[in-house]
C-alpha positions as a Python dict, from the first residue, in 0.01 Angstrom:
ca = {
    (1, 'X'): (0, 0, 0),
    (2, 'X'): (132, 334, -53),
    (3, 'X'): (91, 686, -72),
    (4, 'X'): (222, 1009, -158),
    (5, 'X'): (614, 1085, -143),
    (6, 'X'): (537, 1491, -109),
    (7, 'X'): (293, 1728, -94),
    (8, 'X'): (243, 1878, -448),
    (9, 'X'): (104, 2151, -668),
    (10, 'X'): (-12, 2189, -1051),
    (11, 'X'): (-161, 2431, -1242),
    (12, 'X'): (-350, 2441, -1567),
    (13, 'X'): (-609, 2702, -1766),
    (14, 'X'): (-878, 2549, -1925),
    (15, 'X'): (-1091, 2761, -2124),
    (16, 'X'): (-992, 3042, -1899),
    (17, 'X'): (-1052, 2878, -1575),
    (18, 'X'): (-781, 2817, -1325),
    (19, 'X'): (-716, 2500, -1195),
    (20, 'X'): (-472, 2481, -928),
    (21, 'X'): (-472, 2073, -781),
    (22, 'X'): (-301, 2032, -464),
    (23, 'X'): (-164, 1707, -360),
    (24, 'X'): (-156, 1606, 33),
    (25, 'X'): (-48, 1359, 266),
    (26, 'X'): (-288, 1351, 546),
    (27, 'X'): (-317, 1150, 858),
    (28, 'X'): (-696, 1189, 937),
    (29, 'X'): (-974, 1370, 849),
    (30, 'X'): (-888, 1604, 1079),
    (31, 'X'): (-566, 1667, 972),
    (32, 'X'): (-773, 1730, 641),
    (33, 'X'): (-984, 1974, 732),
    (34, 'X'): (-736, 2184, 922),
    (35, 'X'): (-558, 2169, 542),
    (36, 'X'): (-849, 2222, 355),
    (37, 'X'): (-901, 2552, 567),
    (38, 'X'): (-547, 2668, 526),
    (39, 'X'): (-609, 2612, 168),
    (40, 'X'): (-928, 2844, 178),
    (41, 'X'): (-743, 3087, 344),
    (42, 'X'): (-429, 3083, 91),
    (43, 'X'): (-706, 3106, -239),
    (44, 'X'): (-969, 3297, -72),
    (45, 'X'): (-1145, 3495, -406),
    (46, 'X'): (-1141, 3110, -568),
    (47, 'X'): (-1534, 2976, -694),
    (48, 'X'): (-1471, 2624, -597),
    (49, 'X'): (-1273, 2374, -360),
    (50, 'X'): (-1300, 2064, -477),
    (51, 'X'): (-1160, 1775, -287),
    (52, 'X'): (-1125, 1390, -226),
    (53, 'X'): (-899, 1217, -1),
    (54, 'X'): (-848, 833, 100),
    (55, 'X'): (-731, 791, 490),
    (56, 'X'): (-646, 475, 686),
    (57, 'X'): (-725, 533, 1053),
    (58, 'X'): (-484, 403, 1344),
    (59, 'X'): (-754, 184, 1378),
    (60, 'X'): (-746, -15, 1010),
    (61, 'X'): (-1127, 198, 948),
    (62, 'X'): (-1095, 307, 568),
    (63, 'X'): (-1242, 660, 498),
    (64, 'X'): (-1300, 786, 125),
    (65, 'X'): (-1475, 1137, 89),
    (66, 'X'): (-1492, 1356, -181),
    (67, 'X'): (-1687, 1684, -261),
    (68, 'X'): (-1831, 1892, -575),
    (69, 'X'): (-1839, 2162, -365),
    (70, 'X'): (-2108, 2338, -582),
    (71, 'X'): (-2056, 2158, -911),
    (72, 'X'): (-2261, 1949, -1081),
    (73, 'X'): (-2338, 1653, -893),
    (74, 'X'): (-2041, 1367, -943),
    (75, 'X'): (-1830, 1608, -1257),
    (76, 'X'): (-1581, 1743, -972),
    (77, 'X'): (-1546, 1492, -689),
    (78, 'X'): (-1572, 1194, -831),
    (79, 'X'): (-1289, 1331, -1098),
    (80, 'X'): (-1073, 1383, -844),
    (81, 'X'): (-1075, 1054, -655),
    (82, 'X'): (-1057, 833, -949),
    (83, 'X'): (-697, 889, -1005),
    (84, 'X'): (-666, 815, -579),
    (85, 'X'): (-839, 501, -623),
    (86, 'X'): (-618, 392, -976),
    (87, 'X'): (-304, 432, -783),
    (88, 'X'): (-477, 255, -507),
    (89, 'X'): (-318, 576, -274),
    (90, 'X'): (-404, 562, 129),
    (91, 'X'): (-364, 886, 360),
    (92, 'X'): (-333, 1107, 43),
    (93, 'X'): (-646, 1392, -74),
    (94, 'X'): (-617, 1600, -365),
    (95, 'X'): (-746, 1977, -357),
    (96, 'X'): (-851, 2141, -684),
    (97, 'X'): (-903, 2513, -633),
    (98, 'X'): (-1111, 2649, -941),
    (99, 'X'): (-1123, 3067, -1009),
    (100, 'X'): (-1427, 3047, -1290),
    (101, 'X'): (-1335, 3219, -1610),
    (102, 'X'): (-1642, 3262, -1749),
    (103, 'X'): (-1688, 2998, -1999),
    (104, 'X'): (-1921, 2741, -1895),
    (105, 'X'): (-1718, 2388, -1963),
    (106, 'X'): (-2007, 2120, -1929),
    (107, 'X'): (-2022, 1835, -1721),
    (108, 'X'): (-1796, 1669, -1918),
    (109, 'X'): (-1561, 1926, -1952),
    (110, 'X'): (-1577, 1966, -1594),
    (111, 'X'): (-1481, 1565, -1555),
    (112, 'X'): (-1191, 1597, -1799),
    (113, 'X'): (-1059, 1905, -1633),
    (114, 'X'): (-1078, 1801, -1241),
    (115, 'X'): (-979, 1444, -1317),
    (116, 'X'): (-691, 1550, -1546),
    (117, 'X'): (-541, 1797, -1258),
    (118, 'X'): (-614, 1532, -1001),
    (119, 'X'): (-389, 1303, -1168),
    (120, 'X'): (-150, 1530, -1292),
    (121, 'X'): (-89, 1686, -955),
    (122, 'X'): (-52, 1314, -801),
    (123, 'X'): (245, 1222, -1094),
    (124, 'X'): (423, 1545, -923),
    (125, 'X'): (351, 1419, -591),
    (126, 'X'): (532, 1099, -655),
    (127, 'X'): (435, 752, -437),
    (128, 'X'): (628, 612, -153),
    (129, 'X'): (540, 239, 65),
    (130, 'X'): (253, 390, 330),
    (131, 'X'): (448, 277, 659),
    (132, 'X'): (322, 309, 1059),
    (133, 'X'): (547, 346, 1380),
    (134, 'X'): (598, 16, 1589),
    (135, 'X'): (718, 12, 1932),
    (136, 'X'): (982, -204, 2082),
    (137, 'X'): (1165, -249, 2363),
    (138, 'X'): (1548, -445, 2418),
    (139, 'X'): (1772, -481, 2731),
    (140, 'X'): (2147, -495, 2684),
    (141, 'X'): (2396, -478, 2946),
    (142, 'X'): (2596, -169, 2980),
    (143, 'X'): (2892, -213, 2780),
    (144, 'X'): (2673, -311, 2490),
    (145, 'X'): (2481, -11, 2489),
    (146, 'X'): (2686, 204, 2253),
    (147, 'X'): (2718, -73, 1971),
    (148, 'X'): (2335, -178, 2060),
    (149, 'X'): (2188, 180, 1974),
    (150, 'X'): (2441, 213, 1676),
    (151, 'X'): (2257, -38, 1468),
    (152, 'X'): (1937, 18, 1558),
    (153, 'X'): (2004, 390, 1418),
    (154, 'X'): (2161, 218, 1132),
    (155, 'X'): (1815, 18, 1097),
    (156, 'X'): (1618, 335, 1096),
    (157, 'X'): (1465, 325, 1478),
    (158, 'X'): (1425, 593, 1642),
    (159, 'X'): (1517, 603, 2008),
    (160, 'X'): (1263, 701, 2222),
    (161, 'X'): (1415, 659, 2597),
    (162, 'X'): (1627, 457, 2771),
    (163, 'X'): (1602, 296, 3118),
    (164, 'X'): (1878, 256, 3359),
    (165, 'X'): (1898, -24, 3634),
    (166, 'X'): (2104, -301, 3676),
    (167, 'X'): (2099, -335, 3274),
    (168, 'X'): (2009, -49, 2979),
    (169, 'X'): (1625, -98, 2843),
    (170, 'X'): (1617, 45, 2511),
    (171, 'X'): (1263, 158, 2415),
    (172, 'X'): (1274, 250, 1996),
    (173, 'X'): (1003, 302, 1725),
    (174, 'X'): (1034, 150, 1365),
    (175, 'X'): (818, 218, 1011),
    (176, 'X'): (696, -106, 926),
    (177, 'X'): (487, -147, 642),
    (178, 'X'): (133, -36, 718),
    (179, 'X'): (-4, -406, 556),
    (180, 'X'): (253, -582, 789),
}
């Protein structure tokens, strides 16, 4: 399973509309909407926010949402998570900001331009194995403390406190792979 390597941006004109698709990784839907409103704030004279976003709770729950936000039912949203659900992408959502132009583009217009952003935006984004943090724990006597804590940084773990008695607990985290 994976998801996005980096948030991302693209742009694109369509029939003198701006597009503007914003690709980002997200931990839950909160972490969403406190994105979403940052996003408002940065393009706050745009028509529409258009969004969808695929999330994998702590708990294994799968949420998929997506909104027209004022567009014709299903030629915005729907778009936009297609290209999320081809790449089979988890904790990723995908912004399109739309400032109107004037020209009306159609419902299928609509679909070509949201969905083509969405995926464009995601190819700039880039995709990267969709990990979580697993805790562990290791005693080692004194003297092997140094070499012990080497290798686990050399493995990637982060060190999150040690434990001093008669021997050295080592408590660490490590990304495994979130299907793992």
């Amino acid at each position: 399973m994976d998801t996005i390597r980096t948030d991302a941006m693209y742009e694109e004109t369509v029939r003198h509309s701006r597009f503007i698709g914003l690709a980002l990784r997200v931990g839950s839907e909160d972490d969403f909407r406190r994105r979403l409103e940052d996003i408002r704030r940065d393009y706050p004279h745009a028509t529409h926010y258009v969004y969808a976003y695929i999330l994998r709770a702590a708990d294994g729950r799968l949420c998929v949402r997506f909104s027209d936000d004022g567009e014709p039912r299903h030629s915005a949203g729907k778009p936009v998570l297609a290209p999320l659900q081809g790449r089979e992408l988890m904790n990723a959502a995908v912004v399109v900001v739309r400032y109107f132009g004037g020209v009306k583009l159609g419902v299928g217009g609509l679909v070509r331009a949201y969905g083509g952003v969405a995926a464009k935006v995601l190819d700039a984004a880039g995709r990267t194995p969709l990990t979580r943090r697993q805790r562990h724990q290791t005693t080692v006597a004194y003297k092997d403390q140094p070499a012990v804590e080497q290798q686990l940084a050399a493995a990637g773990a982060t060190i999150i406190h040690r434990e001093f008695g008669a021997d050295v607990t080592i408590h660490y985290e490590t990304d495994i792979d979130w299907d793992a």
